[in-house]
C-alpha positions as CSV (number, residue, x, y, z in Angstrom):
1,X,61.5,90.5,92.6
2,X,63.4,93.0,90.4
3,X,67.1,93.2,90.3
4,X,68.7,96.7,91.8
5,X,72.3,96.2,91.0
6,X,74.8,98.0,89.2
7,X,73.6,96.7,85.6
8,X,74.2,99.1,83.1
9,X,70.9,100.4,81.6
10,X,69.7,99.3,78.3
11,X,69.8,101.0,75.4
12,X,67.0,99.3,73.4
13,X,64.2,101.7,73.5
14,X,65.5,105.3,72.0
15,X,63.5,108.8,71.2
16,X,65.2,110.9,68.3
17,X,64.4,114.7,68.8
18,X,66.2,117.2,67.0
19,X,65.2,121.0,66.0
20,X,66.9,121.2,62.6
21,X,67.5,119.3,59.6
22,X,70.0,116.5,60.5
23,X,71.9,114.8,57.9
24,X,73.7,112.0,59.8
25,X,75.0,110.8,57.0
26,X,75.8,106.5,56.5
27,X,74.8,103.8,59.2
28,X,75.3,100.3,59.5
29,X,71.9,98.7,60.9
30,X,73.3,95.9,63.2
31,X,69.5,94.8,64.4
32,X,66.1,95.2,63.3
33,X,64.1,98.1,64.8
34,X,60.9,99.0,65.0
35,X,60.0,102.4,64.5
36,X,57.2,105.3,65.0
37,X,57.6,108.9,63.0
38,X,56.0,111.2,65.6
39,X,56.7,114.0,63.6
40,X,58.9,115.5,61.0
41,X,60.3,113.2,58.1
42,X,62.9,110.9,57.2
43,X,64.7,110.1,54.3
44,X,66.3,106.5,53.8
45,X,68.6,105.8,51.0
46,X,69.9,102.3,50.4
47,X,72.5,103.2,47.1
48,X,69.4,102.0,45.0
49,X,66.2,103.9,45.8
50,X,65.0,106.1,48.2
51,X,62.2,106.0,50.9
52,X,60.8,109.0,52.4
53,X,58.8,108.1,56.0
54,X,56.5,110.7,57.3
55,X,54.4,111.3,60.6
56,X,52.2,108.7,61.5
57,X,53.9,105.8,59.9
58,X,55.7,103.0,61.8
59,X,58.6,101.1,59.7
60,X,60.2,98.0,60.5
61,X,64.3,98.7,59.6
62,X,66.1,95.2,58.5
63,X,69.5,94.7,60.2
64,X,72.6,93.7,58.3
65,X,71.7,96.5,55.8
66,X,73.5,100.1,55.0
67,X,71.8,103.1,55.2
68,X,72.1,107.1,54.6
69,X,69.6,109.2,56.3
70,X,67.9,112.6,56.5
71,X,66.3,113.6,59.0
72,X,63.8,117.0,58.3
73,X,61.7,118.6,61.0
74,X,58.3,119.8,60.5
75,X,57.7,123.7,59.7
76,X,58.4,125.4,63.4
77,X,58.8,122.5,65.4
78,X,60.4,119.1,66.4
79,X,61.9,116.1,64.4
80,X,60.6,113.2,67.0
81,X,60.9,109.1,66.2
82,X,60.4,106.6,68.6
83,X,62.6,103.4,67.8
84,X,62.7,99.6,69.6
85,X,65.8,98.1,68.7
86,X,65.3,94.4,68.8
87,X,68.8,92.6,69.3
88,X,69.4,89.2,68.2
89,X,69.3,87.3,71.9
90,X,66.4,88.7,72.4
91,X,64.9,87.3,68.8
92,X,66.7,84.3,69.4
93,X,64.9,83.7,73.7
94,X,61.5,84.5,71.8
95,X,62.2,82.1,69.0
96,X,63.0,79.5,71.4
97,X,60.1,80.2,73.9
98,X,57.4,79.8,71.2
99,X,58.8,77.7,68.8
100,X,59.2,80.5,66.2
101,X,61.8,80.1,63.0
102,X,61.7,81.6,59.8
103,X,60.7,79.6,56.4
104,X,63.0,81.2,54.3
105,X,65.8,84.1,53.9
106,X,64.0,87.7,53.3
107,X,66.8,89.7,51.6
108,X,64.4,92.4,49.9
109,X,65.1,96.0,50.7
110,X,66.3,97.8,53.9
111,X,63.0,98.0,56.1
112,X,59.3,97.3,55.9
113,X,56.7,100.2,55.9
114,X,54.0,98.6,58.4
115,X,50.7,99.4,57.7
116,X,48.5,101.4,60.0
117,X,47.6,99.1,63.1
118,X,45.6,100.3,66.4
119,X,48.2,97.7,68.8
120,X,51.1,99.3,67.2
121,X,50.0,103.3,68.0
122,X,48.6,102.1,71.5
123,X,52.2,100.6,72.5
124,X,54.4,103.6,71.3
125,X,51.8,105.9,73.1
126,X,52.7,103.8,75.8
127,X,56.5,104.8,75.9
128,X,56.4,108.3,75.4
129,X,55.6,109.1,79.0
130,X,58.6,107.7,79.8
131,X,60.7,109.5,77.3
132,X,59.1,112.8,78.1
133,X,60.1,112.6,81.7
134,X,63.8,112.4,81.2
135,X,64.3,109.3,83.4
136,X,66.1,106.3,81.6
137,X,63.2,102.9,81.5
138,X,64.6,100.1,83.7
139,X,65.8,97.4,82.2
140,X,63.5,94.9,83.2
141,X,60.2,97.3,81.9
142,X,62.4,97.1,78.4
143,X,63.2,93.8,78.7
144,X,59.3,93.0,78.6
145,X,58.7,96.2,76.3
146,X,60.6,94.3,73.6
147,X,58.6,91.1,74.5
148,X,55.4,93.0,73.7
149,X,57.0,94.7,70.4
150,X,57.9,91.3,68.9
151,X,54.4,90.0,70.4
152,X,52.6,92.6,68.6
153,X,54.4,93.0,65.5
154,X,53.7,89.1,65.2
155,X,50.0,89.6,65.6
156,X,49.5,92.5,63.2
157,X,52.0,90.0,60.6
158,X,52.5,86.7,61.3
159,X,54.9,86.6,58.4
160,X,57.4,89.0,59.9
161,X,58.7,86.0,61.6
162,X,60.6,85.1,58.2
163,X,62.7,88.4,58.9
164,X,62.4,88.7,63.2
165,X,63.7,84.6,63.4
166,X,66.2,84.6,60.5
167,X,69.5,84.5,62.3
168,X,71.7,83.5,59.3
169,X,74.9,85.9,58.7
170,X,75.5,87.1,55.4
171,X,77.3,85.1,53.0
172,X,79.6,85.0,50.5
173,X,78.3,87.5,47.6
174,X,79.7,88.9,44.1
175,X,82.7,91.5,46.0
176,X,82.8,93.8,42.8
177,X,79.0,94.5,42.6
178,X,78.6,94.7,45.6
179,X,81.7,97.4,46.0
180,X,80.5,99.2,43.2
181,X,76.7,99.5,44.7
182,X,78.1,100.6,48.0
183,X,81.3,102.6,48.0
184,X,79.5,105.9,49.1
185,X,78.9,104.4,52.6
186,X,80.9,105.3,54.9
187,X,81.5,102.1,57.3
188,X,84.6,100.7,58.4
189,X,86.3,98.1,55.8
190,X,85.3,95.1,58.5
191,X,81.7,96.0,57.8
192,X,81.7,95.6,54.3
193,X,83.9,92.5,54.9
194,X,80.8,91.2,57.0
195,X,78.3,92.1,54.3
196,X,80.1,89.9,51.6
197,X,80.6,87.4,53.7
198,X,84.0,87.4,54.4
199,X,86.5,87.6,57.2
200,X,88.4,91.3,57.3
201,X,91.4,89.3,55.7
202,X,89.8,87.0,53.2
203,X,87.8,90.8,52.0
204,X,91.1,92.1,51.5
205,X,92.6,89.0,49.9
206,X,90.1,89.0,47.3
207,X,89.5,92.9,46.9
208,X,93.6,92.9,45.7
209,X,92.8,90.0,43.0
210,X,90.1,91.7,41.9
211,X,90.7,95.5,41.8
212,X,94.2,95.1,42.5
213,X,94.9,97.9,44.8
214,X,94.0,98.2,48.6
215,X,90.4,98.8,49.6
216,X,90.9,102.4,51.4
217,X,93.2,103.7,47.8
218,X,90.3,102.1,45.7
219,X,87.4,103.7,48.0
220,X,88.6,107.4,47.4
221,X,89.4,107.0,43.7
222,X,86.0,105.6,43.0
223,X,84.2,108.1,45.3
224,X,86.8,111.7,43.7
225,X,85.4,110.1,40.6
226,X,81.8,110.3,40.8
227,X,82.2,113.0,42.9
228,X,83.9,115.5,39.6
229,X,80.9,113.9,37.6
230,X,78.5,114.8,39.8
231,X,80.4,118.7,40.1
232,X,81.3,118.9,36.2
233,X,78.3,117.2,34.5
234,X,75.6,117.8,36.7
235,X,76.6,120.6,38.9
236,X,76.1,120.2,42.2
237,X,78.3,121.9,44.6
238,X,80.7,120.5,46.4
239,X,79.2,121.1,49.5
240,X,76.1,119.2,48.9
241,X,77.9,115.8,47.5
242,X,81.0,115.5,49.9
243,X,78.7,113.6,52.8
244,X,76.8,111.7,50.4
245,X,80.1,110.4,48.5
246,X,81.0,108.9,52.0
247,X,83.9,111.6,52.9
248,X,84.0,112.9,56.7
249,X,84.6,116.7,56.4
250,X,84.3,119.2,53.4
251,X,87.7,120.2,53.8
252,X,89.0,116.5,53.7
253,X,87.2,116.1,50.3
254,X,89.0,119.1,48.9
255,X,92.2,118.3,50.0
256,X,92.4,114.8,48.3
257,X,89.9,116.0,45.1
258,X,92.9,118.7,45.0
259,X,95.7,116.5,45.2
260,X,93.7,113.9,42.4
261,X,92.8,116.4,40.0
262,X,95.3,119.5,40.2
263,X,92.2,122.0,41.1
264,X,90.0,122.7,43.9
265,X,86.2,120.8,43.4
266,X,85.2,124.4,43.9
267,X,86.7,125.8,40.5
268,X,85.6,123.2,38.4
């Protein structure tokens, strides 16, 4: 019999719509999701290479990874994604249930482009009605959704169950590569504690012995740097690298460029 209380509903199964181009700028991908491009495109940039997903493709995003995104509608009409976020209790039930555990860590890139299946384009078509009728899916119908997901993802690739079942947490990595690779996200300073495999403390702790000076002083200084180089040598406009340096506002970005360099990012 299904439950009627006062759970709060589930937000595991998510349509994206959105009229104009949307740069939402950086995102921390807690859990894998599985993915549909309806219409429109995305852009994915990891701070190493860039991925461009179009309509029609389905995409398995890796969680534990940062991202920036752009999001561009088709000529005249709608940006539309469907997405399945698969959470970890979920993964770990499933693993349990049928004996499931990954072989070995997958670490390569931030998500897997999933080739053309029939199971895959059957089961999003399946959602959409939902989606379309503006009422939220119960929790139980996306409890078993995410059952089926995992079911089918496993079918089309038995070896996705290296990256579904791996439940290990990041550990303990190189902090100045890694800070140099990543500045330009903008995430709080306990997320790229969790990403080197660090508490928040032990992050900071080593982040003085190494750079000596605190993470949030040594964030802006690296980004006002790259950002002149990209403004002087390259020129682009201050408007088009403030987001993608990891800065919050345009004015922000002036402010402290300003204050770093004597002179506006818009006169150099």
């Amino acid at each position: 019999m299904l439950k009627h209380d006062k759970e709060p509903v589930l937000q595991q199964i998510k349509h994206s719509c959105y009229i104009s181009r949307s740069r939402e700028g950086e995102q921390f991908v807690p859990e894998h999701v599985f993915s549909y491009q309806i219409a429109g495109s995305i852009e994915i940039n990891d701070g190493t290479k860039t991925y461009v997903v179009n309509e029609g493709d389905f995409r398995l995003s890796k969680r534990n990874h940062l991202i920036k995104f752009i999001k561009t509608p088709p000529p005249n009409g709608e940006y539309k994604a469907l997405s399945i976020y698969l959470d970890q209790e979920t993964l770990r039930n499933f693993s349990i249930e049928y004996g499931l555990k990954s072989d070995r860590h997958n670490a390569e890139g931030p998500f897997i482009v999933l080739k053309p299946n029939a199971l895959y384009k059957s089961f999003m078509d399946s959602l959409i009605p939902y989606q379309q009728s503006g009422h939220a899916i119960g929790n139980e119908l996306q409890r078993l959704k995410l059952r089926e997901a995992i079911l089918i993802l496993l079918q089309a690739n038995p070896e996705l169950k290296d990256v579904l079942f791996d439940f290990s947490e990041p550990g303990k990595i190189d902090l100045e590569g890694f800070m140099n690779k990543n500045y330009q996200f903008n995430v709080e300073l306990k997320r790229f504690a969790y990403l080197t495999g660090r508490s928040l403390a032990t992050f900071k702790r080593d982040f003085d012995k190494i750079f000596h000076i605190t993470p949030s002083r040594w964030l802006q200084q690296r980004r006002l740097q790259q950002a002149r180089y990209l403004i002087k040598e390259k020129g682009r406009a201050p408007s088009e690298v403030y987001l993608e340096l990891g800065f919050e506002d345009l004015s922000h970005f002036s402010f402290a460029f300003k204050k770093t360099y004597g002179v506006a990012p818009s006169k150099i």
